[in-house]
Structure formats: structure tokens, C-alpha cells
N, C-alpha and C positions, 0 to 999 in steps of 0.2 A: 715213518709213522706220521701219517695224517694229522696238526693240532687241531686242537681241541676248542670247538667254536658254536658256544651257547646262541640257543633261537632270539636272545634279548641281544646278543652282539648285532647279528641279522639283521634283525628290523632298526638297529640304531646307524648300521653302515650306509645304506642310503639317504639318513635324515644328515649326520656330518658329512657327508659329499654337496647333498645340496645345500646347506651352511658354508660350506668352503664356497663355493660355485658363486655364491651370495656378494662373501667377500671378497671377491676376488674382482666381480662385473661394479660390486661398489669401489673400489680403489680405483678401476679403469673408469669407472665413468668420475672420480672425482679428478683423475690426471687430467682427461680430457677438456674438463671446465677449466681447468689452471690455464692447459696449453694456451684457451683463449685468454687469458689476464696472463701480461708476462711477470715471470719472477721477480724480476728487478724493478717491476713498478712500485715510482716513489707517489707518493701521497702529497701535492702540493699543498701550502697555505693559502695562495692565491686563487682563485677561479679565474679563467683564461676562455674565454667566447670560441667556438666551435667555427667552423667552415661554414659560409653562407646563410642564410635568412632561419631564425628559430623555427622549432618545430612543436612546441611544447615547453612546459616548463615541470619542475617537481613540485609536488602539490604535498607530499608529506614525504619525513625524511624520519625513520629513526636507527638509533643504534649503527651498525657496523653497514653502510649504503655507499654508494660511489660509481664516478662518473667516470668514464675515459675516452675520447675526442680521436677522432680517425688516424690519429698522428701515431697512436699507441705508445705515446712517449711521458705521458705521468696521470696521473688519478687524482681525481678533487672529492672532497666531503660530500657530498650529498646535501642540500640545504634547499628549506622550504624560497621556492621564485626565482630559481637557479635556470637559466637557458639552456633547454637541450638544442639537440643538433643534430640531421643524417649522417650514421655511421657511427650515434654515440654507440657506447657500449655501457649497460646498466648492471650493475652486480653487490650483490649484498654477503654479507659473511654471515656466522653463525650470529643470532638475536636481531640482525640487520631489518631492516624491511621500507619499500620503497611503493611514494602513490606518485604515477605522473600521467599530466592531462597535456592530450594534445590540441591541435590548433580547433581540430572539431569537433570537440568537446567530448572526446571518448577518453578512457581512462582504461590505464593497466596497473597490475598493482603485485609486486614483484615479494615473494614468500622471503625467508630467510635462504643464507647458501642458494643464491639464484643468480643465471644469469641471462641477459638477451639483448640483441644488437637491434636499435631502430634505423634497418637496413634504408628505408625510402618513405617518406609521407610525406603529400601533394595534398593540400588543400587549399582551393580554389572557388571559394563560393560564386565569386561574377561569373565563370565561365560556369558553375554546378558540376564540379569535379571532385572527386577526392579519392586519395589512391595512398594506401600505407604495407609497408610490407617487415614486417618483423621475422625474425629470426633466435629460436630458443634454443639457447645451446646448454641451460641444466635447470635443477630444482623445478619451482614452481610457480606460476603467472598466471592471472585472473585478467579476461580484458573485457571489457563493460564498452562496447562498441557502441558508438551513435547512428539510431537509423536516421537515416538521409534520404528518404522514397523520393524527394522532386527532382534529386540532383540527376543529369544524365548518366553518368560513370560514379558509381561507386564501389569500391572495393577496399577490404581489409583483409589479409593475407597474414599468417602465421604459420613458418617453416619449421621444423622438428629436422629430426636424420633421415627420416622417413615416408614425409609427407606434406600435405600443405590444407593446411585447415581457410577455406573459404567463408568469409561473412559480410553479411551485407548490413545486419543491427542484430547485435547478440550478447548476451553473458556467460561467457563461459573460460574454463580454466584448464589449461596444458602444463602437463608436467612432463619433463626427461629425466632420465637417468641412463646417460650413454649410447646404447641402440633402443633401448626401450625408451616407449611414448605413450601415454595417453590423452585423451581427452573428453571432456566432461561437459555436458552441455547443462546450463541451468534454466530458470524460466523464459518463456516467450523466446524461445532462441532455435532456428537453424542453421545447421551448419553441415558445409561438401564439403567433406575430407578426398582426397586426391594422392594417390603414391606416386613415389617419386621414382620407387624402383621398377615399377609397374605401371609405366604412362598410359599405356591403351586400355590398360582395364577402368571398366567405370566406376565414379565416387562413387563414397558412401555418406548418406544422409543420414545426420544424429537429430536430432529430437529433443522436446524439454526432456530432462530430467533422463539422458541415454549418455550410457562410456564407449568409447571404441579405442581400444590399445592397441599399440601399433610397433613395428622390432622392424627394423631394418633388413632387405632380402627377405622378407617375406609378405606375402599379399595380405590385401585387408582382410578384415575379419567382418563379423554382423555386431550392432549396438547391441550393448545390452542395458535394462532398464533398471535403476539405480533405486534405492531407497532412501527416504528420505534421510533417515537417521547417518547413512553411509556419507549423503549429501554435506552435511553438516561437518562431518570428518574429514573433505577434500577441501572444505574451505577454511580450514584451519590456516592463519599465515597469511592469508590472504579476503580475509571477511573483511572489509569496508565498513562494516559496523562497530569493529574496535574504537574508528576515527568518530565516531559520532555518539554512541552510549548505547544506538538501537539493538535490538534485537537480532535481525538480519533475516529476519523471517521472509523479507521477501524473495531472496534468492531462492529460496525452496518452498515456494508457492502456497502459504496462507496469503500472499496479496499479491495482486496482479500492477503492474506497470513498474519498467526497470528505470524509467524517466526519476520515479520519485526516489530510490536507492540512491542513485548518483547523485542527487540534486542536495542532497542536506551533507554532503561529503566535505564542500568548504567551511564546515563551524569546525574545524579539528583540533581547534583549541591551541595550546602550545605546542602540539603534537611534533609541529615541522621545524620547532628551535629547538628539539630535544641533541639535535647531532650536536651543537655546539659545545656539548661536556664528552664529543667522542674523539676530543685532539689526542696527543700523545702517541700511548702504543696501542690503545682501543682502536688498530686499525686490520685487525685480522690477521697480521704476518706480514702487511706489506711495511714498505721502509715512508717514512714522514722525513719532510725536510724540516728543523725547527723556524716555528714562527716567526717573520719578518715583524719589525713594528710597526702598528697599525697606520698608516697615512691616509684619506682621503681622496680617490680622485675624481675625475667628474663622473656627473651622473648620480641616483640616487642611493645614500650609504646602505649599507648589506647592514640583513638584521645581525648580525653577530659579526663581530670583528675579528674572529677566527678566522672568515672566510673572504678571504676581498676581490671584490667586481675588479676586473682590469678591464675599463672603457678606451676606446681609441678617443684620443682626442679629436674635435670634432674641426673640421676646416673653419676658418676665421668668415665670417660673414663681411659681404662686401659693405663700403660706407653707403648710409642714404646722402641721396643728393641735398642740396642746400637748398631750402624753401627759396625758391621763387614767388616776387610781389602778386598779388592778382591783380591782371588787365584792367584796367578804369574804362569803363566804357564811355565813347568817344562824345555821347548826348550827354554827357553828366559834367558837371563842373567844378574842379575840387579849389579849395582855398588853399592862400597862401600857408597856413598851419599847419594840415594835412599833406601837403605838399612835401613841404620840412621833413615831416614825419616818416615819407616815405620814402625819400632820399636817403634820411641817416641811415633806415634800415638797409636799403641795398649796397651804401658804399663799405669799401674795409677800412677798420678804426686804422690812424695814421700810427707813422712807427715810433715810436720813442726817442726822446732827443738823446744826443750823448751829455752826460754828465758833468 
């Protein structure tokens, strides 16, 4: 005998399959952000300078934010004027959230539960170069790109699972979660999306205010054109206007120029010492080493003593040479007093007698 199976079960059987489905691509895409941050990352006290010439520095830091250095071998706080590095790794935990400016003057600004590696950036203004290439491996990230029109080469480059978002000066914001990807263009902005699993096929061109979502093994899709109100809901987490009071109206186009957005973004107030009350276990699950006592070394002191600069000591500076008299020129005629004068200074004082 066949059970018995009301038409209200029916239409709920495939709403709890796609809920399961839900949970299931959300636990796999949160394993896969971990994979990138290892388990047993400890949380230093000290801050510890990266591999070669900075790249940037953190421009705001709050709540649960963190750094980790190509070595993959410990994590620092997050702290406003902190040196980044190629190959750091940026990640923030739940309430977290992270603003960092690079060398040319573009800005990305990392949501809560986000991560992304600053794989490569070249900037080179004598030669008019500049080349950055990032890498999102979860959550959500806003990058507020600097146009550069005189420079020969420019490029700015943003990798997903699936793709490679192309910009040359733009605002706009990519989110992951696992194989899924989107991106979101905001004002004054283009941008070539490019797959990755699909190299021959040609980009695709977004637009102000166009989404293009993207899944891994499968080809791109067409933009589609966004509302404003929706606008306002992607930039949750990551509005730049939190850091300054404004509105943020101009990312969504009651004002034009993304120059001015950026530009009022260093008043952020205390914003970037907020991390200093996030020591202890406010560190998301990872492990903290307890704090060293604060000692001094060279260089200029860290706003908070939570967090301490480790400068290399700098090579000892060679002696200056010992002034030498100036040459008396040979038509001049100097007196016996003068004379005196100039003697005592070149000869060395005699030694001391014994006692």
C-alpha cells in the first residue's frame, strides 16, 4: 500500500532539498576559506615586516581583522599604519572589517568573514607602471581602483574560482562563496570579466550599476542591470561611508566623481585603534600567544602597545672625517696670533703625564 502523501508535503519537498543544498555549498565554501588560514594559526603580539619593499599599509582596522605574511606561519592584529606585503593574506572574522590603501592610492575594503591574498602589486610611477593582482578566496571586497590614464601599463586584476575581473579605474565589489561568484559594478566603472575555464570565449563587459554571477565550469552569463535600492544592500559591510559619517550616496549615483568618495576616507576618526581592545580571545577561534612586555625599539612607537613594530636595526653609520683647516691663500698674510690659532687647532692635545 502506497503512503499517503498530502499535495502541501509536495510543494514543501523541493523547498527542504534546496535548503539542505544551501547548507551543505555553505559549509563547503566556509571549509574552503579555513583551508586558506591554517588551524593552528597563532595570533602574534608583535608585528614582524613582510618579504621585500611595502605595498600598502591598513588604513582602518576594526573588530575581529588580520594579517598573515607568505611564511603562513602566524597572524598579527590588524592595526591602523601596519605594512602590508606581496603574498600578504587579509581576513577578517565575524564583526571584523578591514580598509587598506595601496602604494597608488587605490583602496579595497574587506566585509566581515572575508578573505583575499595581495598576490602581486607593482607601482612604479618614474617608469608609469602599475600592475596589482589580487586574489578572492571568500566573503566580500569593495575595490575603489585609481584611474591612472597617463601611465603606460596599467592594470588591476581580481581573481575569483572562476574568473578574472579586469580594471583599469573603477568601483566595484566581488563576492565568493565557494564556486559561486559575483560581481557588481558601481558608478563610473568598467570592467572585462574573463573565465578562466573558458579561455577562448570572449569577456564580458559590466557597466555602472550591472551584476554578472559567475560558478565555476560553467560559461559566462549577460549583465544584468541592478537597482538602486538592491545597490545599497551589496554594499553593506563594505560602504566607505561608515569610516566618515557621509551618506555614501555617491556610489549609487546621486553624485558623480569616485575621486571625491575616496578622498574624505582618512578623517576615520579612532576608527583604526578600535582593534586595540580586540587582544585576548576576541580573535575568532584562532590561538594568541600572551602579550610580551611592551619594550621600545627603533623606529617610530605603534599607536598601541598591544601591537609592536619589529624594526631591523639599522647599519651603524660610517664616522665623518675630522675637519680639516682651510688653505690660507698664499697673497695673504696671517699674524703671529692667528697663526697660534691655527696650529693649536690642527695639532693633538698632548697625553697626560703619569701621576
Amino acid at each position: 500500500m502506497m503512503p499517503h502523501t498530502s499535495k502541501r508535503g509536495v510543494r514543501l519537498l523541493p523547498v527542504l532539498v534546496l535548503a539542505f543544498f544551501s547548507v551543505i555549498i555553505g559549509l563547503h565554501a566556509d571549509a574552503r576559506a579555513r583551508v586558506i588560514i591554517p588551524d593552528n594559526l597563532t595570533i602574534q603580539p608583535s608585528y614582524r615586516h613582510g618579504v621585500g619593499q611595502s605595498v600598502g599599509t591598513v588604513k582602518v582596522a576594526q573588530g575581529k581583522a588580520f594579517i598573515m605574511h607568505s611564511d603562513r606561519q602566524n597572524g598579527y592584529t590588524a592595526q591602523k599604519g601596519l605594512p602590508l606585503y606581496n603574498r600578504d593574506t587579509l581576513f577578517t572574522r565575524d564583526g571584523g572589517r578591514m580598509v587598506v590603501s595601496l602604494k597608488d592610492g587605490s583602496e579595497m575594503t574587506l566585509a566581515p568573514d572575508s578573505s583575499l591574498m595581495i598576490n602581486k602589486s607593482v607601482y612604479d610611477p618614474k617608469g608609469k607602471n602599475r600592475l596589482s593582482f589580487m586574489e578572492m578566496f571568500s566573503g566580500k571586497a569593495r575595490f575603489l581602483v585609481k584611474k591612472l590614464a597617463e601611465y603606460k601599463y596599467s592594470r588591476f586584476n581580481v581573481k575569483t574560482s572562476s574568473s578574472v575581473v579586469g580594471v583599469r579605474g573603477s568601483d566595484f565589489i566581488v563576492e565568493r562563496m565557494g564556486d559561486d561568484s559575483q560581481v557588481t559594478a558601481l558608478q563610473d566603472t568598467t570592467l572585462e570579466v574573463s573565465s578562466l575555464d573558458f579561455p577562448d570565449a570572449p569577456p564580458v563587459i559590466i557597466r555602472d550599476f550591472q551584476q554578472l554571477g559567475m560558478r565555476t565550469g560553467q560559461p559566462l552569463g549577460q549583465p544584468l542591470n541592478v537597482p538602486k535600492d538592491q545597490i545599497q544592500k551589496i554594499m553593506q559591510g563594505v560602504d566607505n561611508a561608515d569610516d566618515t559619517g557621509d551618506t555614501g550616496d555617491d556610489a549609487v549615483g546621486d553624485q558623480s566623481g569616485q575621486g571625491d568618495e575616496s578622498g574624505d576616507e582618512g578623517d576615520s576618526g579612532d576608527t583604526g585603534d578600535s582593534t586595540g581592545d580586540d587582544t585576548g580571545d576576541d580573535t575568532g577561534g584562532l590561538q594568541q600567544t600572551p602579550p610580551d612586555e611592551y619594550v621600545p625599539e627603533d623606529g617610530p612607537p605603534p599607536e598601541d602597545p598591544t601591537v609592536e613594530l619589529i624594526y631591523e636595526t639599522p647599519a651603524p653609520e660610517a664616522p665623518l672625517p675630522s675637519p680639516e683647516p682651510a688653505p690660507i691663500p698664499e697673497d695673504e698674510t696671517v699674524d703671529d696670533e692667528t697663526e697660534a690659532i691655527i696650529q693649536e687647532a690642527t695639532e693633538l692635545p698632548a697625553m697626560p703625564a703619569h701621576p
